[in-house]
N, C-alpha and C positions, 0 to 999 in steps of 0.2 A: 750119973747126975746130969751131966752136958747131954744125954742122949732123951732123956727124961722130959729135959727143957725142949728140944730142938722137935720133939713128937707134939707136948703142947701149944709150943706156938705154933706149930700147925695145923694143929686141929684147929685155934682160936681163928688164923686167918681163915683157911675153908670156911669155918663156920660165919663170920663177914662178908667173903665173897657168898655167899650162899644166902643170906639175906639181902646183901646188895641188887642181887639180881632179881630176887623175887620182887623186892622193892623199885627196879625198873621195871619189871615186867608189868606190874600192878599200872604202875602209870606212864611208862613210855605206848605201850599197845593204844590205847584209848586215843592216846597224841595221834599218833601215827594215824591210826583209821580216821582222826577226826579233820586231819593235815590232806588227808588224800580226798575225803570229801569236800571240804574249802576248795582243793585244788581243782575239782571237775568243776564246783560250782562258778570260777572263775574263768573256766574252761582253758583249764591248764592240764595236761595229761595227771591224773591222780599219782600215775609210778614215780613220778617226779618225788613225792613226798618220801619215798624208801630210799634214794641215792643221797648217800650225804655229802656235804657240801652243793652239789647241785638242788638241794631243794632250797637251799637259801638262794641261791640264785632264778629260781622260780619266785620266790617272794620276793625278789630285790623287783623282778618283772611285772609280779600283779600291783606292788607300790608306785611302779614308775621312775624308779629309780636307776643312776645309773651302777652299770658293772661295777665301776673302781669302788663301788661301797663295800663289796665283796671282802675286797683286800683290808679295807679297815674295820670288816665286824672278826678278821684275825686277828689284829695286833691287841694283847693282853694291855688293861687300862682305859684304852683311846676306843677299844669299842662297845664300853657300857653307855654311852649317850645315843651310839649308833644303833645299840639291841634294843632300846627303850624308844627311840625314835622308828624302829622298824618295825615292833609291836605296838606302838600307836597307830600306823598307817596304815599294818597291817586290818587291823580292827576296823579301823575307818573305811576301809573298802567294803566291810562285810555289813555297814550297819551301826557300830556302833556308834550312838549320836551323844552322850557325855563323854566328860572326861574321867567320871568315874567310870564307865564300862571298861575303856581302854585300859586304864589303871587297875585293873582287877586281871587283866591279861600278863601284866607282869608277871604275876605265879599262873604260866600260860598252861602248866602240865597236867592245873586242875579246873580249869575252867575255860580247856579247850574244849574238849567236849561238849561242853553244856552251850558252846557259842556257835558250833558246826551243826549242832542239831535245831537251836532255835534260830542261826540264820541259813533264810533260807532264799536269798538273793546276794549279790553282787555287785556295787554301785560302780558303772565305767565311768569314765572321766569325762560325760558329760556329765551324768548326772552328780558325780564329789564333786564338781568346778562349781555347781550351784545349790548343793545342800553346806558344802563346807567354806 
């Protein structure tokens, strides 16, 4: 009986991890190659986008922001204002000129792609100092 149980909850998990993954693959891949092209387009080495934690710190760079943001898009709670403030800025370097664009980047893992391929510039901080 116990041996019965201990075979099906194992199938049941594999079986989770096993859509889990298929279900990043589906949409982390996209992120990823759409992360490495923003990154050249800003002309930040693309590899950047593959190393993690260092690619937040690439985007902490194309925002202009400093380091120690780093340390607070860690801390659990105190960094949902930071992740939301970091994917507005982020946006905003690429072009995006509402605040509904920006706002749609919040669910960044499905309408990253569609922002990497339709932007296709880079605004440097001459030109965000006097669009924004």
């Amino acid at each position: 009986m116990i041996g019965q149980f201990i075979s099906t909850t194992a199938i049941v998990i594999a079986l989770i991890v096993f859509l889990l993954s298929i279900i990043l693959s589906v949409t982390g891949i996209p992120a990823l190659i759409s992360l490495i092209f923003l990154f050249n387009i800003a002309e930040k080495p693309g590899w950047a986008a593959i190393i993690p934690f260092y690619n937040i710190i690439v985007i902490l760079q194309i925002i202009k922001k400093p380091l120690w943001w780093f340390f607070l898009l860690l801390i659990p709670i105190v960094n949902i204002p930071f992740i939301l403030i970091t994917i507005f800025e982020f946006t905003r370097r690429f072009g995006a000129e509402t605040k509904s664009e920006s706002a749609l980047m919040v669910v960044m893992i499905m309408f990253l792609p569609l922002f990497a391929l339709n932007s296709a510039s880079y605004v440097s901080d001459e030109g965000f100092t006097k669009q924004h």
